[in-house]
VMD Tcl script that draws the C-alpha trace (Angstrom):
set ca {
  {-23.90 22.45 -2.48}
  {-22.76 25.54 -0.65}
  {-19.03 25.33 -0.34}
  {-17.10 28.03 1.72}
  {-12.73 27.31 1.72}
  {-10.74 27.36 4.62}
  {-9.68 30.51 3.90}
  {-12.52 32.41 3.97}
  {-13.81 30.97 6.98}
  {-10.49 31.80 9.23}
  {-8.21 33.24 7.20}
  {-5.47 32.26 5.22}
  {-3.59 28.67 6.47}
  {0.07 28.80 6.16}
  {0.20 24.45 5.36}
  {-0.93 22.96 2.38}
  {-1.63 24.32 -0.90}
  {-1.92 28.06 -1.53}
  {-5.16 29.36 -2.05}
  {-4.04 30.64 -5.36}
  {-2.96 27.07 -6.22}
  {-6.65 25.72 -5.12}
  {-8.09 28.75 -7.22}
  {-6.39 27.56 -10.08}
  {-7.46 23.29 -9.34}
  {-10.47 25.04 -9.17}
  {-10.99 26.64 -12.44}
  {-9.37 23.73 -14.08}
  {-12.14 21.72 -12.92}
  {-14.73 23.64 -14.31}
  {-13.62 23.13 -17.59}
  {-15.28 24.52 -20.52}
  {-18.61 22.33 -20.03}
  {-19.44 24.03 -17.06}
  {-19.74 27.62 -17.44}
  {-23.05 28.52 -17.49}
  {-24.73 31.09 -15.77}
  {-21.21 31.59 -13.46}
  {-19.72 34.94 -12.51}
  {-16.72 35.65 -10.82}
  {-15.30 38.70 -9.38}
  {-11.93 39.48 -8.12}
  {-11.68 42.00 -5.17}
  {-8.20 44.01 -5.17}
  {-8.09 44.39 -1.83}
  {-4.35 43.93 -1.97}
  {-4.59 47.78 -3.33}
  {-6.25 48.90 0.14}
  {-4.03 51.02 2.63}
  {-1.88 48.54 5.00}
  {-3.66 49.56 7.97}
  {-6.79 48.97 6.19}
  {-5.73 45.46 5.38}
  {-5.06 43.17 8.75}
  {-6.31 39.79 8.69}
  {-9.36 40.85 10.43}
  {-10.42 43.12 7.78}
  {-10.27 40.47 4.96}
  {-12.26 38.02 7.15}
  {-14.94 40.08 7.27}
  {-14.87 41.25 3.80}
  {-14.82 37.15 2.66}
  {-17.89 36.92 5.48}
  {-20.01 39.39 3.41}
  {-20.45 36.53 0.61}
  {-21.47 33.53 2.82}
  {-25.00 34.16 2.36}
  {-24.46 33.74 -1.72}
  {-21.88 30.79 -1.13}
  {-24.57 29.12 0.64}
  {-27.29 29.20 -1.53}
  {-25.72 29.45 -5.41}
  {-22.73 26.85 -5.06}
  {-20.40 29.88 -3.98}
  {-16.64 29.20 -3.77}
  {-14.66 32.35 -1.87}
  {-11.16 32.38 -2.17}
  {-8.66 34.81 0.27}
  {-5.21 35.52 -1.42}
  {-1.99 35.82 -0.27}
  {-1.87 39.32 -1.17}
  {-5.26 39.70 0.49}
  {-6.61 40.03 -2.65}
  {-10.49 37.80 -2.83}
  {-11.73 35.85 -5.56}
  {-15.25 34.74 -5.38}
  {-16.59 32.43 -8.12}
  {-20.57 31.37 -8.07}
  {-23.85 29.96 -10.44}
  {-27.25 31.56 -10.82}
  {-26.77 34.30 -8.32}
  {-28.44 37.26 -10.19}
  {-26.19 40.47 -10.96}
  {-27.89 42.46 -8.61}
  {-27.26 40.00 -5.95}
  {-23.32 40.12 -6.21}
  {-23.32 43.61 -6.78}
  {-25.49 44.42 -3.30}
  {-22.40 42.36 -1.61}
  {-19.69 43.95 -3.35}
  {-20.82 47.46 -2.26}
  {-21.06 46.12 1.19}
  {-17.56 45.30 1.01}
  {-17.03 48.56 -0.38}
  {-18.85 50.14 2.20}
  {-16.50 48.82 4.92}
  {-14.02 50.32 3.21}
  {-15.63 53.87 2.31}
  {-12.27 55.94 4.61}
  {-9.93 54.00 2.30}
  {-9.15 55.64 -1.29}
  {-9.86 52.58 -3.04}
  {-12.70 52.73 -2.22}
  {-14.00 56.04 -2.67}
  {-15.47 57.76 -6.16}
  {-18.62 56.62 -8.48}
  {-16.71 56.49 -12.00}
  {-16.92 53.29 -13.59}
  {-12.54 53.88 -13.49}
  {-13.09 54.11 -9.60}
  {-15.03 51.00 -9.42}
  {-12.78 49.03 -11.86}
  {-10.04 50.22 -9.63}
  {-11.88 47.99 -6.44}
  {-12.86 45.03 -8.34}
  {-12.97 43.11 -11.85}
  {-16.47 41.23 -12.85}
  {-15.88 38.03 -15.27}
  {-18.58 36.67 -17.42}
  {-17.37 32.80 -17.11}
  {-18.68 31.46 -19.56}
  {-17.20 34.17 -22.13}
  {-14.18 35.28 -20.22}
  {-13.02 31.66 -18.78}
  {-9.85 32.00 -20.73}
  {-9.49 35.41 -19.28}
  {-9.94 34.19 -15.46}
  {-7.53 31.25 -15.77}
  {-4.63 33.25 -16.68}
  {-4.90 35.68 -14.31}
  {-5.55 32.93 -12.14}
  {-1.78 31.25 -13.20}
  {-0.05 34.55 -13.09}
  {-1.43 34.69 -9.26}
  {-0.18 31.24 -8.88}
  {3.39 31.70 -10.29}
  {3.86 35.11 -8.21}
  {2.89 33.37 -5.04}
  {5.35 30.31 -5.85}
  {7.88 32.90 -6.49}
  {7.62 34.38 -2.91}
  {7.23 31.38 -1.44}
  {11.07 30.18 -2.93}
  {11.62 33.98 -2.31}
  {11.28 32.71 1.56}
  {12.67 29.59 1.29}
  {16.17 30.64 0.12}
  {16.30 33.91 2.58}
  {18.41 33.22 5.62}
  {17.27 30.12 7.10}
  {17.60 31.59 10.60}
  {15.17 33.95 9.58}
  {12.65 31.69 8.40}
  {12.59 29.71 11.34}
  {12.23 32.73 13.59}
  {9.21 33.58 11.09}
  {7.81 30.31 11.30}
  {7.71 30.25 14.98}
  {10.66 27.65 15.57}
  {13.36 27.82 17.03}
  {16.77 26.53 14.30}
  {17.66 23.25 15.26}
  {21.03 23.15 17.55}
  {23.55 20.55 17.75}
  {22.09 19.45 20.95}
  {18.58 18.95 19.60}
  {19.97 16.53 16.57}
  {22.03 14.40 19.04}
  {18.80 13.68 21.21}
  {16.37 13.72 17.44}
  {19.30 10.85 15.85}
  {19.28 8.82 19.31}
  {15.43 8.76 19.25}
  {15.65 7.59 15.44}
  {18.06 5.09 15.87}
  {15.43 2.51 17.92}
  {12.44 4.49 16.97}
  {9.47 2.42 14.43}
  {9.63 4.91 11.37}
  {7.11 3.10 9.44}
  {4.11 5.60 10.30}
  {6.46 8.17 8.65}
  {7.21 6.50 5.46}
  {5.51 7.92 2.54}
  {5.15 6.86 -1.24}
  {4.37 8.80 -4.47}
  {3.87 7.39 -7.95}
  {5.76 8.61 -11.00}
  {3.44 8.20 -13.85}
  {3.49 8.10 -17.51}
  {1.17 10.08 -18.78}
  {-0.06 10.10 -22.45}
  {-2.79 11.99 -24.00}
  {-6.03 10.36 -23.85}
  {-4.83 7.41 -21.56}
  {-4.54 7.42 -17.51}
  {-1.88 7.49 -15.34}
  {0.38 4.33 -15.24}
  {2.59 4.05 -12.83}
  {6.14 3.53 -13.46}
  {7.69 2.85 -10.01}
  {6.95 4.92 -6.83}
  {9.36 7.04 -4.67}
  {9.62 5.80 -0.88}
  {10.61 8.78 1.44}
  {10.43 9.52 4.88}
  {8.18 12.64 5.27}
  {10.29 15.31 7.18}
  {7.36 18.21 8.21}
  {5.51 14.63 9.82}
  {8.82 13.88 11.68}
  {9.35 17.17 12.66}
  {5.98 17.79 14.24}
  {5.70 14.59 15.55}
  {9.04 14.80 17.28}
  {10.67 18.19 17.69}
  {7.49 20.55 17.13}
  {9.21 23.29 18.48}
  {12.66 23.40 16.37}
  {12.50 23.99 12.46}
  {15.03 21.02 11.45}
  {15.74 22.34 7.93}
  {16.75 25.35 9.66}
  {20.26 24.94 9.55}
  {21.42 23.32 6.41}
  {24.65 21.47 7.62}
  {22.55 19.79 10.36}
  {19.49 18.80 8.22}
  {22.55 17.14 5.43}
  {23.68 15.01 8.63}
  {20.26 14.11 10.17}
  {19.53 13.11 6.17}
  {22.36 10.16 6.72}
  {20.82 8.87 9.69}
  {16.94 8.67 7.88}
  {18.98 7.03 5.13}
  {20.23 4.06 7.42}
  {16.87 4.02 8.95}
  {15.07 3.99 5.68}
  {17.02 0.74 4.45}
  {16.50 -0.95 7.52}
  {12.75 -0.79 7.29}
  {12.81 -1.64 3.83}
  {15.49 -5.15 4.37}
  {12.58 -6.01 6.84}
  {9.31 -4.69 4.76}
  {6.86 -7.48 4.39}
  {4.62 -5.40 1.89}
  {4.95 -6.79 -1.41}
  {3.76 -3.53 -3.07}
  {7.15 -2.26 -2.52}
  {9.26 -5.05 -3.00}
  {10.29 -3.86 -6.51}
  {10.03 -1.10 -8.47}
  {10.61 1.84 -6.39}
  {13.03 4.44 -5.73}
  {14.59 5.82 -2.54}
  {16.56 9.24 -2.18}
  {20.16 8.54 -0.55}
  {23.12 10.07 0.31}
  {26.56 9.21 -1.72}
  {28.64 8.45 1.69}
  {25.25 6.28 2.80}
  {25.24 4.11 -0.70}
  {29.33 3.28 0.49}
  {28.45 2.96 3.84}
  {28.14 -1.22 4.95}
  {24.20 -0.91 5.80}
  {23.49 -0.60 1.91}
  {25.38 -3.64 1.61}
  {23.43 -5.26 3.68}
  {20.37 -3.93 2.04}
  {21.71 -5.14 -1.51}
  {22.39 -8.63 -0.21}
  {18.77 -8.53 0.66}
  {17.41 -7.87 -2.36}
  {16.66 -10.10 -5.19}
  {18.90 -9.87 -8.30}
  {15.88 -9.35 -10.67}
  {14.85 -7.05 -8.07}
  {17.93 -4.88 -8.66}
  {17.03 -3.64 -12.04}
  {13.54 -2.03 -10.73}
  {15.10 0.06 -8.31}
  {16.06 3.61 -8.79}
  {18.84 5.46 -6.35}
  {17.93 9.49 -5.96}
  {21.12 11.41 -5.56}
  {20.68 15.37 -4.63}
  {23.29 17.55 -7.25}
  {25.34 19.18 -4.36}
  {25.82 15.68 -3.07}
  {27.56 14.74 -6.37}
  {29.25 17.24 -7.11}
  {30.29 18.21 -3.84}
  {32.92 14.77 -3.92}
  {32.88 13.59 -7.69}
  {35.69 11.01 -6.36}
  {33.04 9.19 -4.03}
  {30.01 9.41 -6.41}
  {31.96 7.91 -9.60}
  {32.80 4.93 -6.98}
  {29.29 5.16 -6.01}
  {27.79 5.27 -9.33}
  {30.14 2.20 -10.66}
  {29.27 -0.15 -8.12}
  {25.46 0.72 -8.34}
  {25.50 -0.01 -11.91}
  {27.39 -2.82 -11.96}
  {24.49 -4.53 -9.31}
  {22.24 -3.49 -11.75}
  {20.50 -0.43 -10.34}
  {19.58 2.43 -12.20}
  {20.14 5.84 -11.27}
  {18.62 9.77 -11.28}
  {19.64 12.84 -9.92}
  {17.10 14.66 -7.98}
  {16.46 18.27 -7.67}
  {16.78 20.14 -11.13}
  {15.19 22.66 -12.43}
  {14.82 24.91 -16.06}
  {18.01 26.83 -15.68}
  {20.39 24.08 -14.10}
  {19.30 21.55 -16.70}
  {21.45 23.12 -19.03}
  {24.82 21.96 -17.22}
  {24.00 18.76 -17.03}
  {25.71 15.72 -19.50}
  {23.54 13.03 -18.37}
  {25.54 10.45 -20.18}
  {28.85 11.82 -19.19}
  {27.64 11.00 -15.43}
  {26.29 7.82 -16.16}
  {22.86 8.70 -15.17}
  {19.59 6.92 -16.04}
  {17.40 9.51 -15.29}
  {16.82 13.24 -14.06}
  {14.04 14.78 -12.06}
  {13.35 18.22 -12.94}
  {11.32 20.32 -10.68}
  {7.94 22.05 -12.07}
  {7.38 25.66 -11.29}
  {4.92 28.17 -12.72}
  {7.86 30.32 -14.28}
  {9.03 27.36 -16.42}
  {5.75 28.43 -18.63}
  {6.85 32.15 -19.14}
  {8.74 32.98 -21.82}
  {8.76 37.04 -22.50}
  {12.03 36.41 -25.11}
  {10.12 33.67 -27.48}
  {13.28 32.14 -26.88}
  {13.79 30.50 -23.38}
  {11.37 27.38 -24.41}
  {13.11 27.19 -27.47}
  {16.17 27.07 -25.32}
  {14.71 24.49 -22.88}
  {13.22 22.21 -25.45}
  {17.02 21.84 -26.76}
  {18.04 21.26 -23.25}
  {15.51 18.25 -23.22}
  {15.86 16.82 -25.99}
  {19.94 16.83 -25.80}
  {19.49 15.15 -22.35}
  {16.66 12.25 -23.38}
  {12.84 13.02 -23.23}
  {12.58 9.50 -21.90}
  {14.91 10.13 -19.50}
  {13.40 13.21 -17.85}
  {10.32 12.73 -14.93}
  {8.65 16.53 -14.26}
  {8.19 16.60 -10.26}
  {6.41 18.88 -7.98}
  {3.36 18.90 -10.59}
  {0.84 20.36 -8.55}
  {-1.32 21.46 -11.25}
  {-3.01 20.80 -14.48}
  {-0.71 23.18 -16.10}
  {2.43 21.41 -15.25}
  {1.50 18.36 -17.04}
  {0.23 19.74 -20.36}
  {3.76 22.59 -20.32}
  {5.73 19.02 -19.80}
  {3.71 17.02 -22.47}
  {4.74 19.93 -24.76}
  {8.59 19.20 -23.98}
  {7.66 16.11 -24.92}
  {7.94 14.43 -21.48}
  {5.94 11.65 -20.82}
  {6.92 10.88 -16.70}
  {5.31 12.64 -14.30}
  {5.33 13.05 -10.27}
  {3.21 15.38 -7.96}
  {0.12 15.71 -5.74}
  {-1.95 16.65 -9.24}
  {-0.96 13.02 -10.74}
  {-1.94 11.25 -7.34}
  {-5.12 12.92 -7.82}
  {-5.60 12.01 -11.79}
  {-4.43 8.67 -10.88}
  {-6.61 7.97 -7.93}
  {-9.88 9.13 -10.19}
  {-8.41 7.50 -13.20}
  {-8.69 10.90 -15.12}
  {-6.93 11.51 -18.30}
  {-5.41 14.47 -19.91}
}
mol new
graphics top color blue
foreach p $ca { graphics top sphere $p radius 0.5 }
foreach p [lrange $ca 0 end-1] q [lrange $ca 1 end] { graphics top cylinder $p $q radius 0.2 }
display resetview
């Protein structure tokens, strides 16, 4: 079956995953069983002149392969960096080469492009045999990946004012989360709520779930309701609107008639909401066995931004029996955290490609310590978008996993 990705037929999309992230699924797929007769061939057109580089150009260049895409189970891939990877099966050597020097051709003014050496041509693109240089091609596939989740927290932690501006929406105002919160208060969120298993995964068994997380999906809410304003924009604002999803959140769930969630999940919630008198009235709701399957998500800067109110917080919550995690870790912050010390049941820590590199020898070293010190069992791997992040957890020695790449193994009921 011909298959051609979004990319390459209109350039690169700016939601969902990366193309280097569906490069990556991609090869992972393949496995080692299905290799033969496949070549790939990575384009550096990321080394062309700017001006030789718009969107436009890249387009075409990714157009120049649709006729071998078509007919030999073709898969074209346009990078962030403009770079193009193009992965097919039984296309003869000759074939690939004729469109690589048409690519080339269209090119010929740029220096890349120009000279006959076998250096020169090396320079413009790199030829894999798959089936003997598979190991090769996934690595450089994961390095791609972890440099383009790099920029993209690169972006996310610039000035937020910035981002929006880049994004094409306007920061949120004052104004604009008076009218959003009003709308909220008498609005049906149910269409917005979302749920995502976290799984324990061994080797050789799938998925089981443990409990799922229950969230209200902000990017649906904000382009279903303020398309135009980027409500993460300003930081101060988003923490406040976050209280007022909180109260709405518990009031859909005291009046949820779904018995799939009426145990066993987890919700993400602010310190001052888990004190406030509508968790009360969720609690009384619940059933007392109910209690102990339920998992309250606290964010770090909300703890330690009042350690007064969360140790009243955390006291009452474990005395009703509920157990509790604190959300949004990662490889470096782990290390300050005494999970016993703060009376917490679990962490999440957050998976990133960089987690896997370790120049020193010693970071993982370092990091296995960390995880060990605060409970394997204790410790679900999040964001795991990616083969990769589940086998680099299973060697920490973690067993819980969350992420669009364990909805995937669970909904096929693969194994690992």
């Amino acid at each position: 079956m011909a298959i051609l990705t979004q990319a390459a037929q209109g350039g690169q999309t700016t939601r969902g995953p990366s193309q280097e992230y569906m490069l990556l699924d991609y090869l992972q797929r393949l496995s080692r069983n299905n290799l033969e007769d496949r070549t790939a061939v990575h384009l550096h057109l990321s080394r062309l002149r700017a001006n030789n580089r718009r969107d436009h150009h890249i387009r075409i260049a990714a157009a120049t392969f649709e006729g071998i895409v078509q007919n030999y189970e073709g898969q074209t891939f346009i990078l962030s960096n403009s770079d193009i990877f193009f992965i097919c099966k039984g296309a003869t050597l000759q074939d690939i080469d004729t469109a690589v020097m048409k690519v080339r051709f269209l090119f010929s003014e740029d220096p890349l492009a120009q000279g006959d050496e076998e250096e020169d041509i090396h320079k413009f693109c790199t030829w894999y045999n798959m089936e003997s240089q598979y190991d090769d091609v996934l690595e450089v596939s994961k390095k791609m990946h972890r440099e383009r989740e790099r920029q993209a927290r690169l972006t996310a932690t610039a000035d937020p004012k910035a981002a929006a501006k880049r994004s094409g929406r306007r920061p949120i105002e004052p104004e604009q989360l008076g009218k959003l919160e009003q709308f909220l208060a008498r609005a049906d969120m149910s269409n917005l709520m979302r749920r995502q298993s976290i799984c324990a995964i061994t080797p050789g068994m799938p998925p089981q779930p443990v409990f799922q997380e229950l969230y209200i999906s902000i990017p649906d809410l904000q382009n279903t309701m303020l398309p135009e304003y980027d409500i993460g924009a300003n930081p101060w604002l988003f923490q406040h609107l976050t209280q007022t999803l909180d109260s709405r959140m518990l009031s859909l769930l005291m009046r949820n008639d779904d018995s799939s969630i009426a145990s066993s999940f987890s919700i993400n919630m602010n310190v001052s909401t888990v004190l406030s008198p509508q968790f009360l009235n969720f609690d009384s709701s619940l059933k007392a066995v109910a209690r102990g399957t339920v998992v309250v998500e606290f964010q770090k800067i909300d703890i330690f931004g009042d350690m007064g109110a969360y140790v009243f917080a955390r006291d009452f919550l474990r005395e009703r029996g509920y157990r509790i995690c604190l959300d949004g870790l990662n490889h470096l912050t782990i290390q300050f955290i005494d999970r016993e010390r703060l009376g917490l049941d679990l962490l999440k820590v957050i998976w990133t490609p960089d987690m896997a590199e370790d120049n020193s020898g010693n970071r993982l070293t370092e990091l296995k310590q960390h995880v060990d010190r605060c409970g394997r069992a204790r410790i679900i791997l999040c964001r795991c978008d990616s083969d990769e992040a589940v086998r680099f957890g299973q060697s920490l020695g973690l067993t819980m996993f969350q992420g669009r790449h364990v909805d995937k193994m669970l909904a096929e009921g693969r194994r690992i």
